[in-house]
Residue frames relative to the residue before (quaternion, step in Angstrom):
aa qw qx qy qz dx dy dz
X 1.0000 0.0000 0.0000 0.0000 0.00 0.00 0.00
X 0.7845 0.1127 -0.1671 0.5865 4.17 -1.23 0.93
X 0.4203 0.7679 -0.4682 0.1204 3.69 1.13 0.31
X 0.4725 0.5336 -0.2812 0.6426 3.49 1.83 0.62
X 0.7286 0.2425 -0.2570 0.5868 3.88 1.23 0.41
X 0.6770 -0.6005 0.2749 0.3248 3.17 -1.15 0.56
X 0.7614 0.4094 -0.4266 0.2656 3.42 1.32 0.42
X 0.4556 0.6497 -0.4957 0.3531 2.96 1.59 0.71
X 0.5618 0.6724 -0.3924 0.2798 3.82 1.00 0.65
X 0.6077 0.6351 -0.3350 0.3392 3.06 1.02 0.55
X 0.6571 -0.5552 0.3180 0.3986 3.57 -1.48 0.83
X 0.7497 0.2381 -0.0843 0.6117 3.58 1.18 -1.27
X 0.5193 -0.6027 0.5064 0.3325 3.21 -1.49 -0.30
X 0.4029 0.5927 -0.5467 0.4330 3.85 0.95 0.91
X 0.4512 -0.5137 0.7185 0.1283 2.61 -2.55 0.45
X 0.1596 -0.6387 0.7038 0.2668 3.74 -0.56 -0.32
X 0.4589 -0.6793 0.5381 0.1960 3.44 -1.18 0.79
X 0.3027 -0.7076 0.5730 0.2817 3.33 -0.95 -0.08
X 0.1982 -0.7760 0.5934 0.0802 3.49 -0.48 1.41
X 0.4253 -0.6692 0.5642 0.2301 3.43 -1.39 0.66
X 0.7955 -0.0545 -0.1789 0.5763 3.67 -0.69 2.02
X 0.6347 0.4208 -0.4460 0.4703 3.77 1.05 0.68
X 0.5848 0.5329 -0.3420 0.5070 3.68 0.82 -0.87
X 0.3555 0.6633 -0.6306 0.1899 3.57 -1.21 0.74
X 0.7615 -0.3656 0.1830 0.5029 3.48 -1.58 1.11
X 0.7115 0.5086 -0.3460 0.3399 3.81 0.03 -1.06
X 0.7013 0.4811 -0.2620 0.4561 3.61 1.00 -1.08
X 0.5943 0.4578 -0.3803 0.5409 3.83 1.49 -1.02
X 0.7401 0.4640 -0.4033 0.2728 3.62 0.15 -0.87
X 0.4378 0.7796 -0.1846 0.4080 3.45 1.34 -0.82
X 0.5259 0.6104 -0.1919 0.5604 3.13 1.00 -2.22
X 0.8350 0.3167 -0.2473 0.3759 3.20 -0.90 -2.49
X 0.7192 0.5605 -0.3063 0.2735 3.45 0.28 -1.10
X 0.4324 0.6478 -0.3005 0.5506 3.55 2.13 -0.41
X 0.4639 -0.5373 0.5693 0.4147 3.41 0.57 -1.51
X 0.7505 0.1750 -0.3188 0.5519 3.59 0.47 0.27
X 0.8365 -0.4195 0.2575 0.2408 2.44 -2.08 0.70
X 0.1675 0.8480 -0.4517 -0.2209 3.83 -0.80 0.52
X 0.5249 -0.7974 0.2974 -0.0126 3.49 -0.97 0.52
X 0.3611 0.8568 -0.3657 0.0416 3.79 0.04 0.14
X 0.6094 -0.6139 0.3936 0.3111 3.63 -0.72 0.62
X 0.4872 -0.6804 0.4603 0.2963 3.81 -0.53 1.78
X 0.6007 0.6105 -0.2994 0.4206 3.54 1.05 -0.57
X 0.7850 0.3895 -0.3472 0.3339 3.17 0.79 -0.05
X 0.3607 0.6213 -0.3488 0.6018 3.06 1.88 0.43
X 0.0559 0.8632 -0.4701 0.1754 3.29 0.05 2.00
X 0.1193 -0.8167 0.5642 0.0231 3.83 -0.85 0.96
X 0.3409 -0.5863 0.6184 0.3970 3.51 -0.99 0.77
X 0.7818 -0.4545 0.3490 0.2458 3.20 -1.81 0.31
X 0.7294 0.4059 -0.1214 0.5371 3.84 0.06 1.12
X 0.7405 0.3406 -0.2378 0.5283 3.30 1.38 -0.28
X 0.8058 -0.4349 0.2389 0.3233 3.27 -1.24 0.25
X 0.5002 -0.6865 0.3556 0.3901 3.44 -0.62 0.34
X 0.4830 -0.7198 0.4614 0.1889 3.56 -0.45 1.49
X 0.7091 0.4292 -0.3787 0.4118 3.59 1.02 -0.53
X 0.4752 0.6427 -0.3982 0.4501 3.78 1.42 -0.07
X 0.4572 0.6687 -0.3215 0.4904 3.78 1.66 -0.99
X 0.9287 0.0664 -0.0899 0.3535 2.63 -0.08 -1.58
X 0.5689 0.5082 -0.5123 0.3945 3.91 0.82 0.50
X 0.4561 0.6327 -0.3985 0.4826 3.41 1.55 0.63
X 0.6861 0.3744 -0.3144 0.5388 3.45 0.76 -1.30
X 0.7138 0.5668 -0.2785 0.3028 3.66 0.67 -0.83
X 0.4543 0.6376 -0.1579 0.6018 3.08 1.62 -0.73
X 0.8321 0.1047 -0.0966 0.5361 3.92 0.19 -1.15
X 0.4430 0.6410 -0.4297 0.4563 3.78 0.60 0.67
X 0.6992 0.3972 -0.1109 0.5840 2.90 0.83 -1.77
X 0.5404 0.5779 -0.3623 0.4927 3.68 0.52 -0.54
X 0.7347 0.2738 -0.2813 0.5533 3.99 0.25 -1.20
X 0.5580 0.5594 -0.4514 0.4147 3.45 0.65 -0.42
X 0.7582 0.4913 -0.1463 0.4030 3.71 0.69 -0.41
X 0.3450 0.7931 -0.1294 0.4851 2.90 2.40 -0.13
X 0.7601 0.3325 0.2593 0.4944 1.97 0.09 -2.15
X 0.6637 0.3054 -0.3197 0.6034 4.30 1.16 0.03
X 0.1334 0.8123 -0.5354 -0.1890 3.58 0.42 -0.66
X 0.5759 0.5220 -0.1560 0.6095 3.62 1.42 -0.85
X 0.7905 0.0094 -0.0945 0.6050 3.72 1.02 -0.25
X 0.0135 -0.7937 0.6070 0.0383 3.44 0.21 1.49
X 0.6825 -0.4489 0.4407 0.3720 3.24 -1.87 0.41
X 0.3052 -0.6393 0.6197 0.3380 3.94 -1.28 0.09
X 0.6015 -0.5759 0.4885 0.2606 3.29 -1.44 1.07
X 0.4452 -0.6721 0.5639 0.1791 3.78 -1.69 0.88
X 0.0256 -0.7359 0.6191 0.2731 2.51 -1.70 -0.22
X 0.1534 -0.8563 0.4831 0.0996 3.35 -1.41 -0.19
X 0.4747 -0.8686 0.1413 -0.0145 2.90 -0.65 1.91
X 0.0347 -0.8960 0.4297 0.1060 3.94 0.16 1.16
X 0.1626 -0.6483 0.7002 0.2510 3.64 -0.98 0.90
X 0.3500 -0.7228 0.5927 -0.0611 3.10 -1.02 1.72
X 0.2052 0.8253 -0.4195 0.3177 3.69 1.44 0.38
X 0.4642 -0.6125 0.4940 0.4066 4.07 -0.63 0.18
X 0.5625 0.6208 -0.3169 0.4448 3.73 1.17 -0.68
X 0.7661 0.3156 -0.3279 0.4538 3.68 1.20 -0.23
X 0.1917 -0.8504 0.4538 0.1847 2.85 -0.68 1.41
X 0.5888 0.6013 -0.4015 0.3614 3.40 0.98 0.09
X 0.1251 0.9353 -0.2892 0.1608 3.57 1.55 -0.08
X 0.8845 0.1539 -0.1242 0.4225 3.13 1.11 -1.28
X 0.2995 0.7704 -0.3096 0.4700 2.82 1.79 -0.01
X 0.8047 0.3567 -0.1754 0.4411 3.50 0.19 -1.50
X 0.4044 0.6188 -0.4165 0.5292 3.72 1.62 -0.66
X 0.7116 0.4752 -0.2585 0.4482 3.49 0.05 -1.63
X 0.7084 0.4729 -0.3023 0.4279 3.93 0.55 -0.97
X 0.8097 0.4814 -0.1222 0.3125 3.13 1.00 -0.74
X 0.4348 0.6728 -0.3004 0.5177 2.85 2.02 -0.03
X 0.7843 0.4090 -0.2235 0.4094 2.94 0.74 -1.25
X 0.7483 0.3324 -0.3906 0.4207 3.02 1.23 0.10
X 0.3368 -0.8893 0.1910 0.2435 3.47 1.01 0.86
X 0.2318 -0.9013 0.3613 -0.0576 2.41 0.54 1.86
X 0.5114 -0.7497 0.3442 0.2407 3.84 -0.04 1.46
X 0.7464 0.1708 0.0646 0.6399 3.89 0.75 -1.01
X 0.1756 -0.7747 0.5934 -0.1297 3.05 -0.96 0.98
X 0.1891 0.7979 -0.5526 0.1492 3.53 -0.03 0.94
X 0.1383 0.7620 -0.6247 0.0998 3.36 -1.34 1.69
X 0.4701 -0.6175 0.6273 -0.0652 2.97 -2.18 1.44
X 0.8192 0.1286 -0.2125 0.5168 3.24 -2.09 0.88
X 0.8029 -0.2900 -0.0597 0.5173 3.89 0.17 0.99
X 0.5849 -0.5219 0.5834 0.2123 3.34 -2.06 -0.05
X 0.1869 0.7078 -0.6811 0.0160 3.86 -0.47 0.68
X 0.5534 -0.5769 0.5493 0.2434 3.42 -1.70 0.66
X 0.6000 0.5779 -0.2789 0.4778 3.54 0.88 -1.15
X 0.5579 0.5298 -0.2722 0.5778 4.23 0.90 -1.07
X 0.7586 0.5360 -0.2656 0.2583 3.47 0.68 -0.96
X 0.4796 0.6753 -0.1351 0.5439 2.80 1.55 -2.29
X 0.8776 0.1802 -0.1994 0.3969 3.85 0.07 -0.82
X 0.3480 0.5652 -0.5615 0.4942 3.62 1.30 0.40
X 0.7444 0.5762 -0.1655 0.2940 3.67 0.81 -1.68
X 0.4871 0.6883 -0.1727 0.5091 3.18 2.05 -1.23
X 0.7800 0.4006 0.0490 0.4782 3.66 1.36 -0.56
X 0.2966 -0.8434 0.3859 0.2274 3.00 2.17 -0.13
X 0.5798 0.6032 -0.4746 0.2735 2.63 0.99 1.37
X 0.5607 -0.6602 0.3805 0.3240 3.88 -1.02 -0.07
X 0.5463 -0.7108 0.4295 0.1093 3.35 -0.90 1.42
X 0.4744 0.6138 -0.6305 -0.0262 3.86 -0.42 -0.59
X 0.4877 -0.6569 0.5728 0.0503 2.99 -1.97 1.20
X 0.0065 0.8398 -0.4770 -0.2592 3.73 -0.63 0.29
X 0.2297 -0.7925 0.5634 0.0421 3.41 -1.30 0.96
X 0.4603 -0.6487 0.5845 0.1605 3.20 -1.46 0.68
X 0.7688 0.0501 -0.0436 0.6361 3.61 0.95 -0.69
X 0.6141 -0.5158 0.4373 0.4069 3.49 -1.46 -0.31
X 0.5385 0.5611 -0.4406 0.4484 3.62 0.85 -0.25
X 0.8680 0.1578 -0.2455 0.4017 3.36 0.63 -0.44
X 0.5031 0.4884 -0.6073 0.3735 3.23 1.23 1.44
X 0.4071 0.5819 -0.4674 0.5265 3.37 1.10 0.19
X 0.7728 0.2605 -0.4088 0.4096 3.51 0.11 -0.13
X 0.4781 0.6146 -0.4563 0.4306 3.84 1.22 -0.17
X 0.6518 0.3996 -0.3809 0.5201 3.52 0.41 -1.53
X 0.8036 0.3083 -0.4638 0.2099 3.85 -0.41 -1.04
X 0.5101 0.5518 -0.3715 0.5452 3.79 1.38 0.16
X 0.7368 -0.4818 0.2445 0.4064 3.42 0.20 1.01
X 0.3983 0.6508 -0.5790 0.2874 4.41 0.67 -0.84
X 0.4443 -0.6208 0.6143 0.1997 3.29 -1.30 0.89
X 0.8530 -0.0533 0.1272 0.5033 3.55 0.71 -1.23
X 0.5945 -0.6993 0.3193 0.2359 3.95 -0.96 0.00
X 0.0006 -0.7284 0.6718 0.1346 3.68 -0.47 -0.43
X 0.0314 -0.8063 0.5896 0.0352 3.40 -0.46 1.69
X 0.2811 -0.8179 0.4992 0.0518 3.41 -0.81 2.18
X 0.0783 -0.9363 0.3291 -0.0946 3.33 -0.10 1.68
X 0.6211 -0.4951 0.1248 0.5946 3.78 -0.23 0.42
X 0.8160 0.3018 -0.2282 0.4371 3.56 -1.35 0.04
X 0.5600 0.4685 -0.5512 0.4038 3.98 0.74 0.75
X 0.5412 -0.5202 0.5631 0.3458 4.08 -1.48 0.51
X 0.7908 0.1936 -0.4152 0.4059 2.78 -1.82 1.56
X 0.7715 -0.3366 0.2043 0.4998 3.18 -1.12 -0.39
X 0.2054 0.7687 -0.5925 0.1261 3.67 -0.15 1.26
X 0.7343 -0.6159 0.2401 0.1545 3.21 -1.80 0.75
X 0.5544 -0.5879 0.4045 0.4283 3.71 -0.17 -0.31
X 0.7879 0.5417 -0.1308 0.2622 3.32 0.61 -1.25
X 0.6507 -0.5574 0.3472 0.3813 3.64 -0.40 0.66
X 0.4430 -0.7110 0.4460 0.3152 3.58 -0.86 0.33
X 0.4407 0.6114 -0.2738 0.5975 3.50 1.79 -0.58
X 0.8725 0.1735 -0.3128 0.3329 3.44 0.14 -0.44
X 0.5783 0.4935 -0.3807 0.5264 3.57 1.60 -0.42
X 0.6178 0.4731 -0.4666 0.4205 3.72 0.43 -0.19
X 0.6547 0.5345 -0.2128 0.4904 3.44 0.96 -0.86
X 0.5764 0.5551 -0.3324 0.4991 3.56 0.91 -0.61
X 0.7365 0.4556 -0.1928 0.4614 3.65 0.92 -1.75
X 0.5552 0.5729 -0.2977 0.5244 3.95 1.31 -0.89
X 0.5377 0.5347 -0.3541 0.5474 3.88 0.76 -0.49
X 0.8729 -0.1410 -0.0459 0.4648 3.91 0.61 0.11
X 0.5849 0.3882 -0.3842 0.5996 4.04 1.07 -0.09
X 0.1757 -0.6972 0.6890 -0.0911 3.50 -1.48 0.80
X 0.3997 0.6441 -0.4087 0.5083 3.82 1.54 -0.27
X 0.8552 -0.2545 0.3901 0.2272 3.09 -1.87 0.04
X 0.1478 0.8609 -0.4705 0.1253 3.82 0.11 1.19
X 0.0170 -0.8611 0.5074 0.0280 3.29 -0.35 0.88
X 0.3240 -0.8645 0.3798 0.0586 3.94 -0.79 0.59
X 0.2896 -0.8802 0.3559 -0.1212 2.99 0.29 1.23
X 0.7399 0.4048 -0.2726 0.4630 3.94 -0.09 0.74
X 0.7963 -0.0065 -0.0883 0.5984 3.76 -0.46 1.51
X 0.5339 0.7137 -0.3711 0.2606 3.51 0.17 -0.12
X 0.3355 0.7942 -0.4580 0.2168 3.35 0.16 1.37
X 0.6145 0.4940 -0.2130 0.5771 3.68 1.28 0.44
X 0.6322 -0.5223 0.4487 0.3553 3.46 -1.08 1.01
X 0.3470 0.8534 -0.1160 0.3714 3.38 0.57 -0.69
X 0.7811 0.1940 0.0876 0.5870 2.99 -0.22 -1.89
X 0.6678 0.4966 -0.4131 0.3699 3.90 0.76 -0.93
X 0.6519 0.5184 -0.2529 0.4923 3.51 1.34 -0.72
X 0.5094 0.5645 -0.3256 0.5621 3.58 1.49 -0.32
X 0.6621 0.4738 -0.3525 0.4614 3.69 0.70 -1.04
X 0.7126 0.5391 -0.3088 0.3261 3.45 0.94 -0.96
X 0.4914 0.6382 -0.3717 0.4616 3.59 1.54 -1.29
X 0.7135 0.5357 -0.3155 0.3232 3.60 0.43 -1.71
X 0.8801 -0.1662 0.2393 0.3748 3.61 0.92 -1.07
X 0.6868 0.6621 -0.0010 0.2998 2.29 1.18 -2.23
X 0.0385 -0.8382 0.4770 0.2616 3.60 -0.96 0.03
X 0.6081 0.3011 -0.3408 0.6507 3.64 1.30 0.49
X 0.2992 -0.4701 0.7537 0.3485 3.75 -1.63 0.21
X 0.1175 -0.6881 0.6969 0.1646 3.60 -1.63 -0.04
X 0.1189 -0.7811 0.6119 -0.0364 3.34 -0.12 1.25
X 0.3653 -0.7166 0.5939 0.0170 3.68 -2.05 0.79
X 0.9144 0.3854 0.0534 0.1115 2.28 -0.25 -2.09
X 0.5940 0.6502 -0.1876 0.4349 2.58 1.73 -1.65
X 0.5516 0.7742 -0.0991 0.2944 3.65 1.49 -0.68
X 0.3275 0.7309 -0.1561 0.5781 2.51 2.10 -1.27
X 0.9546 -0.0818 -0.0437 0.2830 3.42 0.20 -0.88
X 0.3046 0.6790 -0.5395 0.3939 2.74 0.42 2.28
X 0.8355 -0.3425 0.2012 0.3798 3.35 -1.39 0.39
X 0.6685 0.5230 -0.0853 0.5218 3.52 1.37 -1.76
X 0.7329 0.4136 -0.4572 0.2878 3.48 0.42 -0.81
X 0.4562 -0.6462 0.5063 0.3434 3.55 -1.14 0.99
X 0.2717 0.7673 -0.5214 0.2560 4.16 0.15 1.19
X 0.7683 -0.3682 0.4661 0.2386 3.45 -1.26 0.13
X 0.1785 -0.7776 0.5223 0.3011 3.85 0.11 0.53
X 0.7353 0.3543 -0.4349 0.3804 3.36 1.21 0.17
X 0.1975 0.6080 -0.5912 0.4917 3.74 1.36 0.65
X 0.8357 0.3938 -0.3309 0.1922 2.77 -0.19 -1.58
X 0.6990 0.4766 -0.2022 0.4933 3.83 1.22 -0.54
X 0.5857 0.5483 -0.3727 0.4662 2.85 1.54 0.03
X 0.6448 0.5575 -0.0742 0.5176 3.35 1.46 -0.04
X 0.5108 0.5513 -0.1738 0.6364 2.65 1.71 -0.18
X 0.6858 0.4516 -0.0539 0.5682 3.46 0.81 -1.67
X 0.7442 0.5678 -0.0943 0.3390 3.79 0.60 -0.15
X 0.0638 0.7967 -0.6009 0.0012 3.56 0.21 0.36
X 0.9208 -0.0918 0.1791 0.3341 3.49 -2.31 -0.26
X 0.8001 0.3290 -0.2451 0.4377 3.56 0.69 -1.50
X 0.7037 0.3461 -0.4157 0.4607 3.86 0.97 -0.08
X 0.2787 0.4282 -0.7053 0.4915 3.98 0.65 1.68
X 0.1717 -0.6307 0.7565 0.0210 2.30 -2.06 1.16
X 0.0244 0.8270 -0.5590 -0.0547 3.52 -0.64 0.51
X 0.1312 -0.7146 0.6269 -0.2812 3.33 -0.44 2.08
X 0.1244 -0.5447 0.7796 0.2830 3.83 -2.00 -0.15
X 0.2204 0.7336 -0.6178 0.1777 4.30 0.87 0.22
X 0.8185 0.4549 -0.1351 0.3239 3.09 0.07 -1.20
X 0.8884 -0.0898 -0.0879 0.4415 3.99 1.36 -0.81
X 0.8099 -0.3731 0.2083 0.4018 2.88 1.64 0.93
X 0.7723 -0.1217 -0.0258 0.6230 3.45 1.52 -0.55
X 0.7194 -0.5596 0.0964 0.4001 3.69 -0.74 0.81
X 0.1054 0.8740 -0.4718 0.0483 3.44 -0.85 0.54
X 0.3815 -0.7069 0.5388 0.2537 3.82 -0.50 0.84
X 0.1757 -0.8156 0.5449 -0.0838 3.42 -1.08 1.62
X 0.3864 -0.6611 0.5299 0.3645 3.57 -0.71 0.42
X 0.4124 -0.6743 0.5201 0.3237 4.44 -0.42 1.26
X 0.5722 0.6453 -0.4106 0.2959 3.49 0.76 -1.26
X 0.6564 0.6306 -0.2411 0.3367 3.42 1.07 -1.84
X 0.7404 0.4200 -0.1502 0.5029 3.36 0.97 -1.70
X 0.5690 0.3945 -0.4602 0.5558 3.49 0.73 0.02
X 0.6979 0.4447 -0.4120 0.3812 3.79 0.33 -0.36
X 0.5510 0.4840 -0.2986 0.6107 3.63 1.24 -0.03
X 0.6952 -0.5650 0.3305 0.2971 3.84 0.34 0.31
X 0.6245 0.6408 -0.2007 0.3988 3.59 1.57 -0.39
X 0.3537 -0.6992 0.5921 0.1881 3.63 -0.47 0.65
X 0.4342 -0.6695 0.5813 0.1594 3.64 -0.44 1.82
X 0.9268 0.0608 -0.2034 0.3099 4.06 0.53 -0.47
X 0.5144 0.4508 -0.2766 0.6751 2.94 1.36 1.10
X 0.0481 0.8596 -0.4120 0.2984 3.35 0.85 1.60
X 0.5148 0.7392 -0.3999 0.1692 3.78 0.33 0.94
X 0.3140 0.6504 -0.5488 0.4210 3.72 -0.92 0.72
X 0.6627 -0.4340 0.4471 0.4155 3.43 -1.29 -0.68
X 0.4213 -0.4805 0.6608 0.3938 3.85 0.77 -0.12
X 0.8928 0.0731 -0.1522 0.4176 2.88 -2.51 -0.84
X 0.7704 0.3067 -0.3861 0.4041 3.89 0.14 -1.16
X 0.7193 0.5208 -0.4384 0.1388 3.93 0.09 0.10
X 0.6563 -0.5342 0.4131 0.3365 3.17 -1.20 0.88
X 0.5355 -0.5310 0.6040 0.2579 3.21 -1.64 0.89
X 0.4898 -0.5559 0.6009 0.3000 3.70 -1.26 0.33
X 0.6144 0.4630 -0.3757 0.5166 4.16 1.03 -1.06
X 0.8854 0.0751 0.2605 0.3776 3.56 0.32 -0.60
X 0.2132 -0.8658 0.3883 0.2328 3.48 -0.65 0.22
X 0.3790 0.6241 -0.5346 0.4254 2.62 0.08 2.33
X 0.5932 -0.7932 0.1333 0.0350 2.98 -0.56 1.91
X 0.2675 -0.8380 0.3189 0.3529 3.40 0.19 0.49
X 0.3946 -0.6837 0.6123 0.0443 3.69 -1.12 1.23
X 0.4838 -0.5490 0.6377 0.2407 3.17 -1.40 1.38
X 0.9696 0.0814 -0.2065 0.1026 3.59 -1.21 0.98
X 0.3707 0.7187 -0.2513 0.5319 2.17 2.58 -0.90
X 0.8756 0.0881 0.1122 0.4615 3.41 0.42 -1.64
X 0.6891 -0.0488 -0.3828 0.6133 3.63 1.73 0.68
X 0.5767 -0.7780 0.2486 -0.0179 2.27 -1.64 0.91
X 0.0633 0.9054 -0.3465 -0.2369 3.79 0.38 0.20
X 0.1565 -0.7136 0.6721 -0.1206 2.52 -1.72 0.45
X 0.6687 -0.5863 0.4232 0.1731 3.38 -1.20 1.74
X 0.5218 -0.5514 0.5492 0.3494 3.95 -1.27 0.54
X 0.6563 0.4156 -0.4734 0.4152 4.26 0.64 -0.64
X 0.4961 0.6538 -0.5507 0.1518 3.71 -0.07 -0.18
X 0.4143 0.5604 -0.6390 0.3258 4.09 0.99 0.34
X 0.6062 0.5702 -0.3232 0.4505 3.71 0.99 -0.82
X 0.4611 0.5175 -0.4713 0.5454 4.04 1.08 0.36
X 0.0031 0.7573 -0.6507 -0.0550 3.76 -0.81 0.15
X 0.8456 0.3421 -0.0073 0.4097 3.88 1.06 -1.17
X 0.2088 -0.6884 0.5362 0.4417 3.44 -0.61 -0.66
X 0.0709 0.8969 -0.4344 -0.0434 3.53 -0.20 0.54
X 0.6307 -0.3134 0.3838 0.5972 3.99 -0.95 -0.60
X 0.6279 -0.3121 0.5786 0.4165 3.37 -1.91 -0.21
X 0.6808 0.5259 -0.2686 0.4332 3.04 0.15 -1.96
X 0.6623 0.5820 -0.2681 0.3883 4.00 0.22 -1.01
X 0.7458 0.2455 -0.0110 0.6192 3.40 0.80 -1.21
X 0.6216 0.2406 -0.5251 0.5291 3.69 0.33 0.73
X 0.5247 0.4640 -0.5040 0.5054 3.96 0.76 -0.33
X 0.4823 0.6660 -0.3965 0.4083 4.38 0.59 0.02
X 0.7591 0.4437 -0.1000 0.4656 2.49 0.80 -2.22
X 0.6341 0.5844 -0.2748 0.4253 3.41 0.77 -0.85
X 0.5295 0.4172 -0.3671 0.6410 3.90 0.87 -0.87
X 0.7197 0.4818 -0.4474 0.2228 3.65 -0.54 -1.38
X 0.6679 0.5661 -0.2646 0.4042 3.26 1.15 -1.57
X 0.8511 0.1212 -0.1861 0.4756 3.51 0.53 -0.61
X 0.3676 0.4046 -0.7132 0.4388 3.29 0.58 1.47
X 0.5985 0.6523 -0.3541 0.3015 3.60 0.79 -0.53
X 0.5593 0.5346 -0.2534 0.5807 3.19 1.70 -1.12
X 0.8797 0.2493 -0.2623 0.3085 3.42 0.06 -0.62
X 0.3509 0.6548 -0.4996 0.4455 3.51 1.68 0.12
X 0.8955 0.1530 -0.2239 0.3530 3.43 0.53 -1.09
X 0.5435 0.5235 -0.4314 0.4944 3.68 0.96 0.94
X 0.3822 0.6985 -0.3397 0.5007 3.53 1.61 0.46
């Protein structure tokens, strides 16, 4: 299936998410060079004031890495990126990075926190591919009729800003009239599950978290063990902290002075007990998705998509046995 678009090039059927201050050139190249898709948020491509734009840097290196890598694999080409715009009114760099990214035709195009036609038009301007993420179906119906090629349905129990709703019933909800490009988002960290996303509907898994703890992501060595060390019951899944719901690592917020179940004050505006400095969604907690019991290590990309890659097709053939 899309075996005439850039997402039919891949070893597996995942996305890599784009994590805010974890995703960076090392973690996407890693990904593509795995076979799936990797991903990271233009925002995190950061410049002091006066200097070049840091996301031109790095959709260069990413861009000519992945490129010799394809050289130099022909028989095992790299899988195509993407890169992720929150098209929100609150970013002011919005059109800028659009504009950067055209020009580097960028292959995949993934945007968040609304739908704009104009974001689209220039994903398209580039031949390139759109997917939109949603929390419900009301607002994928309004992605697709704004130009989005395809979806990313954000469902309970994935990291960051994720949705409430069952994957069974949003995937089902979106199958009742979209046929495009669907990806599935929430817990998903095991061959398995990528072959589960697919039964349900879906045609990509969209995985996070598990990422967190590898060699490449750009994280905390204690994130990373904290993610490791953690499973389902230490997610928290609050808006305290930025205003709108989001799945947190408890460990984190207890390491910041705060009692994960016994949350009161204003969030973002309250003072730390150590000091008076404030605690910051991601900066200082942390999130993280509900599938991480199914982490055990820190390891390579490369390590932990070769996993994924066995699991999936023992999975396939357990159940065609």
């Amino acid at each position: 299936m899309y075996k005439d678009s850039p997402l039919g090039r891949l070893r597996l059927p995942v996305i890599c998410s784009p994590m805010f201050l974890v995703s960076g050139p090392d973690l996407v190249i890693a990904q593509c060079k795995a076979g799936v898709i990797g991903s990271f948020p233009a925002l995190n491509a950061r410049e002091a004031d006066g200097e070049p734009p840091q996301l031109d840097a790095w959709l260069k290196r990413i861009t000519e890495e992945l490129d010799a890598h394809n050289q130099a694999n022909p028989d095992r080409p790299a899988a195509p990126f993407a890169v992720n715009q929150i098209v929100h009114r609150s970013n002011d760099r919005v059109e800028r990075d659009v504009e950067i990214c055209a020009r580097w035709k960028v292959p995949i195009w993934i945007t968040s926190m609304g739908a704009r036609e104009d974001v689209n038009q220039a994903a398209h301007s580039c031949d390139g591919i759109v997917l939109h993420d949603v929390i419900n179906n009301r607002f994928a119906r309004k992605a697709i009729d704004k130009g989005a090629d395809g979806l990313i349905a954000v469902c309970a129990g994935a990291g960051g800003h994720a949705g409430g709703l069952s994957p069974f019933a949003l995937v089902q909800e979106i199958r009742e009239w979209f046929n495009g490009p669907l990806a599935l988002s929430g817990s998903i960290a095991t061959g398995r599950s990528v072959l589960g996303a697919q039964a349900m509907g879906a045609d990509f898994a969209y995985i996070g978290s598990p990422f967190i703890a590898t060699s490449e992501a750009v994280a905390a060595e204690s994130y990373k063990q904290m993610i490791v060390d953690s499973g389902a019951d230490d997610i928290l899944y609050t808006s305290y902290f930025s205003g709108v719901n989001a799945n947190y690592l408890k460990p984190s917020v207890r390491a910041v002075g705060l009692d994960p179940d016994n949350l009161t004050g204003e969030g973002n505006k309250l003072n730390l007990s150590t000091g008076d400095v404030r605690p910051k969604a991601w900066r200082d907690i942390w999130g993280s998705g509900q599938g991480i019991g199914a982490v055990h290590a820190v390891t390579t990309t490369a390590d932990y998509v070769d996993r994924l890659d066995r699991e999936y097709r023992a999975a396939k053939e357990a159940l065609c046995a």
